[in-house]
C-alpha positions in Angstrom: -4.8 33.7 14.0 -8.1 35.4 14.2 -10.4 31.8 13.4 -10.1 28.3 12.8 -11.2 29.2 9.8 -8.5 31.4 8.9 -6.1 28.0 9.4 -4.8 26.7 6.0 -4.8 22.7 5.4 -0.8 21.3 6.0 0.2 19.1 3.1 1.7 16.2 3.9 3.8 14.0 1.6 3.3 10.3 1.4 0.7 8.0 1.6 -2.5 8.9 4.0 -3.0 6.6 6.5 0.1 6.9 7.9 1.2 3.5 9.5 4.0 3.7 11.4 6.0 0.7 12.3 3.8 -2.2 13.0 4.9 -3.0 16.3 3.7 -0.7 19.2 4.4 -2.7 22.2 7.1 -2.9 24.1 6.6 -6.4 25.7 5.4 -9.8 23.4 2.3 -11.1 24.2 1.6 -13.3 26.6 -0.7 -15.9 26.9 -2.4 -16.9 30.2 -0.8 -20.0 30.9 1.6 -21.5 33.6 4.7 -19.7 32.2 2.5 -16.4 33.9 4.3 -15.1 36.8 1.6 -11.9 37.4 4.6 -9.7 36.9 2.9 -7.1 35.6 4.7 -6.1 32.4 2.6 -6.8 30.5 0.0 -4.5 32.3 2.8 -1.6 31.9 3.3 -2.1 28.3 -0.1 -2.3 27.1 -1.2 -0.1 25.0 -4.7 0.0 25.8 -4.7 0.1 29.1 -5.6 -4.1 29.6 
């Protein structure tokens, strides 16, 4: 490959955008609330880092 240029678009079948499956954590979420034991799971499975 001499340029970006020089690249040729990929086709892709099926409909664009691409959603995926629906859930992308691995733990529930979980309200602040007495049930909270500051475990920390929930830190580990966010997905955004909150």
């Amino acid at each position: 490959i001499s340029s970006v240029g020089s690249i040729s678009d990929v086709n892709v079948p099926g409909s664009f955008p691409y959603r995926g499956d629906p859930k992308i954590w691995s733990v529930d979420f979980i309200s602040i609330s007495n049930k909270c034991t500051q475990c920390g799971i929930c830190a580990e499975g966010c997905p955004v880092g909150a």
